[in-house]
C-alpha positions in Angstrom: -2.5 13.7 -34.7 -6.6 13.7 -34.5 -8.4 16.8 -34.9 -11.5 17.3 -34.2 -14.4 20.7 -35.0 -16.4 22.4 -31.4 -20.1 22.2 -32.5 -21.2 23.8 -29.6 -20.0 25.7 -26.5 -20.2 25.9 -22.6 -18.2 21.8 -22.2 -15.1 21.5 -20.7 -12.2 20.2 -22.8 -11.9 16.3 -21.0 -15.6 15.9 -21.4 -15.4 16.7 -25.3 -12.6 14.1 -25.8 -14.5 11.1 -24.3 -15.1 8.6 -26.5 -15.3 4.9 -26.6 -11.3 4.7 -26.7 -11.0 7.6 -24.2 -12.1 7.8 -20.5 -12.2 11.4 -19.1 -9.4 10.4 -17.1 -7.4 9.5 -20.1 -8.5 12.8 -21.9 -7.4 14.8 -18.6 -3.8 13.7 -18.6 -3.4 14.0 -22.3 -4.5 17.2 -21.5 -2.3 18.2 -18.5 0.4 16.3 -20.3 0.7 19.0 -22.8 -0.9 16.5 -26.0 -3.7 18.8 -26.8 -3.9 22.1 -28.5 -7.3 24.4 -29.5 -6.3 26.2 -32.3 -2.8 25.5 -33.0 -1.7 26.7 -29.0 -1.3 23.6 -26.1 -4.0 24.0 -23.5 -3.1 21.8 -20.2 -5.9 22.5 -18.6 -9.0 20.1 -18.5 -11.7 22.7 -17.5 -10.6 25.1 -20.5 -14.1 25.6 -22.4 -13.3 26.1 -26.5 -16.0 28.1 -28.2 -17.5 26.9 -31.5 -15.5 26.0 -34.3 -12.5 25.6 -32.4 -10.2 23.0 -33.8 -8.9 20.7 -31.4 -5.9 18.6 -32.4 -4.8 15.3 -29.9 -1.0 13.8 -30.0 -1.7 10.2 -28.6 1.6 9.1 -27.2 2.1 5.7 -28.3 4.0 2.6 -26.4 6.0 4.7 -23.8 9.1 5.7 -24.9 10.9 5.8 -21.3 14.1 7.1 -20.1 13.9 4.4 -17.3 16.2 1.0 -18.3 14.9 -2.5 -18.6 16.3 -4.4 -15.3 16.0 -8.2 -15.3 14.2 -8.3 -11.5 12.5 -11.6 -11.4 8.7 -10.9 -12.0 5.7 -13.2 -11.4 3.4 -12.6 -14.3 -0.1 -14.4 -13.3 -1.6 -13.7 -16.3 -0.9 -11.8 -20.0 -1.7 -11.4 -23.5 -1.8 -8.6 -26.1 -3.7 -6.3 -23.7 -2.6 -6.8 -20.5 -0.8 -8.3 -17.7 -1.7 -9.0 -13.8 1.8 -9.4 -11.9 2.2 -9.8 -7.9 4.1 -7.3 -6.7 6.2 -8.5 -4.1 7.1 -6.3 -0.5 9.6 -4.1 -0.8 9.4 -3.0 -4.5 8.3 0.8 -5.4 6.1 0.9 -8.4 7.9 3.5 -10.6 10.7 5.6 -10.8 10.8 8.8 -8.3 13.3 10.4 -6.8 15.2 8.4 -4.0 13.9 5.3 -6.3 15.4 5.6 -9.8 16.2 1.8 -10.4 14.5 -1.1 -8.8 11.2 -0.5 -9.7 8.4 -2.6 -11.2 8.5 -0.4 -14.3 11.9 -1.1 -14.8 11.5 -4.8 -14.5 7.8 -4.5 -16.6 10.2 -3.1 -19.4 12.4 -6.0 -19.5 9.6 -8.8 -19.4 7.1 -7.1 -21.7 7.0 -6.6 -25.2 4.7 -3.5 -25.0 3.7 -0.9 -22.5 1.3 2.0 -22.6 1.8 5.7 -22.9 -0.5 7.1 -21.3 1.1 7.3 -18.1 3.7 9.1 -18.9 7.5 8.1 -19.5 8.1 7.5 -15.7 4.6 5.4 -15.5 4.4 3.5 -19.0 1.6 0.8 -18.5 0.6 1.7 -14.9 -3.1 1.3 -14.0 -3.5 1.4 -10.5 -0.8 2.0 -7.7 -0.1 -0.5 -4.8 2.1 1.0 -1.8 5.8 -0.1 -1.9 5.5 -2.5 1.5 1.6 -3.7 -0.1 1.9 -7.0 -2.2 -0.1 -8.7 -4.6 -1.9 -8.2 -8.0 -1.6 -5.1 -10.0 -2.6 -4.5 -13.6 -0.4 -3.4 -16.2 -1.4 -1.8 -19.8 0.3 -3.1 -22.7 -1.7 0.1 -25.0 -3.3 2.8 -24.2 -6.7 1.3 -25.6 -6.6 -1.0 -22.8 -5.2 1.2 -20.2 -8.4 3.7 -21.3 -10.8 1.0 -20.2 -9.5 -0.5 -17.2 -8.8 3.0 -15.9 -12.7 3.5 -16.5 -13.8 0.4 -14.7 -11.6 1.6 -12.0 -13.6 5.0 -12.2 -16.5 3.6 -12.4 -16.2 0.9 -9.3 -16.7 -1.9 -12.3 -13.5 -3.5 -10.7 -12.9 -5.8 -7.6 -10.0 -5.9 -5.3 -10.1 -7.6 -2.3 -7.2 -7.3 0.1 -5.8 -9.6 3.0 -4.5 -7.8 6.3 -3.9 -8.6 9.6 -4.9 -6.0 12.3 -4.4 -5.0 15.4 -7.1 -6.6 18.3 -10.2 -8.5 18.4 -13.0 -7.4 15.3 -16.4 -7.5 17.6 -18.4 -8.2 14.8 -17.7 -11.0 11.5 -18.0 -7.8 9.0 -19.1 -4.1 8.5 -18.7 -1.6 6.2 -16.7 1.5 6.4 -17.8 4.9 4.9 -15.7 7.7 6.2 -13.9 10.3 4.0 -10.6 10.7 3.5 -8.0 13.3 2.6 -4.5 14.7 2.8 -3.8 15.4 7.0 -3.6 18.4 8.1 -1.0 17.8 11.2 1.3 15.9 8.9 1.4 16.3 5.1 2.9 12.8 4.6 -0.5 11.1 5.6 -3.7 10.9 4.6 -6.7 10.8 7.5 -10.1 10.5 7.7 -11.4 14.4 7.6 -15.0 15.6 6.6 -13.9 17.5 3.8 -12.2 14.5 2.3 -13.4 12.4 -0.3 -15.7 9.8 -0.6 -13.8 6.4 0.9 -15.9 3.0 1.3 -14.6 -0.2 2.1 -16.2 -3.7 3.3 -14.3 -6.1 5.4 -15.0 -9.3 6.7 -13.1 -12.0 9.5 -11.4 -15.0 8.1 -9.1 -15.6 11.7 -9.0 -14.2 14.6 -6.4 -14.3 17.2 -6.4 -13.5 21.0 -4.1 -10.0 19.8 -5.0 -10.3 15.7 -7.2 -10.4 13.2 -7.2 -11.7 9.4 -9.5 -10.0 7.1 -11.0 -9.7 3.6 -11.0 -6.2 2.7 -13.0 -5.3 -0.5 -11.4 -1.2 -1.8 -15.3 0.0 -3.1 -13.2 3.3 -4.1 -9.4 3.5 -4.0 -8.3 6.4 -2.2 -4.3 6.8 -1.0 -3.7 4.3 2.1 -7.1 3.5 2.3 -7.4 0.3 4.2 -4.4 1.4 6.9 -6.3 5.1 7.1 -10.1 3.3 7.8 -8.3 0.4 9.7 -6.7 3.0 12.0 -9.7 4.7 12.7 -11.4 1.6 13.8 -8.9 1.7 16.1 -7.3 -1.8 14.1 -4.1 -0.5 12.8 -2.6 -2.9 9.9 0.2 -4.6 12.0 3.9 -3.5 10.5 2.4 -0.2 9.5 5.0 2.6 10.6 2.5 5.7 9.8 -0.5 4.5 10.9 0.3 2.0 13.4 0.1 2.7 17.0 2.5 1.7 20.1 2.1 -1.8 22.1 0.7 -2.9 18.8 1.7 -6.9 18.2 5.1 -6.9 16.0 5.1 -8.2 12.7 8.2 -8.5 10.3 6.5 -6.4 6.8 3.4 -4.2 6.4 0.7 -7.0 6.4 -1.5 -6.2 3.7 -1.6 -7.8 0.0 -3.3 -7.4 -2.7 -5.3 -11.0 -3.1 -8.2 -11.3 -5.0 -8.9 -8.9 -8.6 -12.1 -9.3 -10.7 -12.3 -7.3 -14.3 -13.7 -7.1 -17.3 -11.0 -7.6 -19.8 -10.4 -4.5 -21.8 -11.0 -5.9 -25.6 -13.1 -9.8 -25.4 -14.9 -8.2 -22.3 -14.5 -11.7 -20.7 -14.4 -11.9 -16.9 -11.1 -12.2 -15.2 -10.9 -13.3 -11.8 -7.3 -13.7 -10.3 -5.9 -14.7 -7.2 -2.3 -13.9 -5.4 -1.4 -16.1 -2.6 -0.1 -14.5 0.2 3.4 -15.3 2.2 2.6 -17.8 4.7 3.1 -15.4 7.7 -0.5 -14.5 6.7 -1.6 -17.7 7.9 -4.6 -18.0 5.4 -7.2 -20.8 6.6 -7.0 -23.6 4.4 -10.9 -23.6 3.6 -11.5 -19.8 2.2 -15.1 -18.9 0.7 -14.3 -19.6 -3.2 -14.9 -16.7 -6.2 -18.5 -16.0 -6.4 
């Protein structure tokens, strides 16, 4: 357990606990988590101020320790090392456990293909650095400490990382690319979506045409911030809903047999050589990906 003295007051309790091997994100869910105390009594709340000479002390949890059981579910690992891995998610496959999903998962089959997963998820999310939605493909980053997990989880914060996504919409695009910059938040007609609302927050994302269709479009979607459904939320409201999307989707829409959107192109700095790691998931063929596609800049 690290302790550590308050020289001064008037900081919250994340922003103390930044360091180079802890993003304020980190220190927040140690926090909430229940692995910090001030003075001997567990504080789960990240805008708690300490006064001066406070003792903070910090449990890191190490590798999860997970109640969830290694399942051998064929994986497609892309890349990995001591750090990381980047796996392509397929269609179909939750992320972790939750209830309605206890078995199945991609953390059950990340515990049975690697050797190491961090903690700092929690036991139900040991290694998970980013989310993809259950019918979304493609690449997704996986912790194998919490040293890495700290700094991938502050390039996400910091917009340092780049995601590009493929989907096919709904209609004609009238323009080869645009930007979209409209807020987003939880809906207030139906609690099960998200929506574009003015007290949302801050949502950008850049598209741009790779195929179009007489009744579709394929795009290149670059996530500038990664907010909860954000390309089938901004997509919608362009009045383009991703094709197979039952929540945002609209009627007399063209059919399509799975949520078409995957997770295709990821650019990062790796977490310890600070090397640059650019990775690509092909997509199932119903895409229909050109042949000739701009390379990796």
């Amino acid at each position: 357990m690290d302790e550590l003295r308050i020289t001064q007051s008037g900081q919250r309790l994340d922003k103390w606990l930044v360091s180079d091997s802890m993003s304020r994100s980190r220190a927040a869910a140690l926090i909430q988590q229940g692995h910090v105390r001030v003075n001997g009594k567990v504080v789960t709340k990240s805008s708690f101020i300490p006064d001066i000479d406070d003792i903070v002390a910090i449990d890191v949890p190490g590798s999860a320790e997970t109640v969830d059981k290694a399942e051998d579910i064929p994986l497609r690992i892309l890349y990995e090392d001591d750090a990381l891995a980047v796996v392509d998610k397929p269609c179909g496959m939750v992320v972790h456990p939750a209830a309605g999903n206890q078995s199945g998962t991609l953390v059950n089959a990340l515990l049975y293909h690697l050797d190491s997963l961090s903690g700092i998820g929690g036991e139900r999310r040991p290694g998970i650095v980013h989310r993809l939605d259950k019918d979304t493909s493609g690449l997704l980053i996986v912790a194998k400490d919490d040293r890495a997990h700290a700094a991938l989880s502050r390039q996400l914060a910091e917009r340092k990382m780049e995601k590009h996504y493929l989907a096919v919409v709904a209609g004609q695009m009238k323009e080869p690319e645009g930007r979209i910059d409209l807020p987003i938040g939880r809906s207030p007609k139906d609690r099960k979506k998200m929506a574009v609302h003015p007290e949302g927050r801050t949502a950008l994302t850049e598209w741009r045409v790779l195929d179009q269709r007489p009744d579709r479009a394929l795009l290149d979607v670059r996530l500038i911030t990664g907010r909860t459904h954000q390309i089938r939320v901004h997509m919608a409201a362009l009045h383009h809903p991703v094709l197979g999307d039952p929540l945002y989707g609209v009627r007399g829409m063209p059919a399509a047999p799975r949520l078409m959107l995957h997770a295709w192109r990821l650019a990062f700095a790796h977490p310890v050589t600070g090397e640059t790691l650019r990775l690509t998931a092909e997509p199932d063929s119903i895409f229909a990906l050109p042949k000739e596609v701009e390379p990796w800049r």
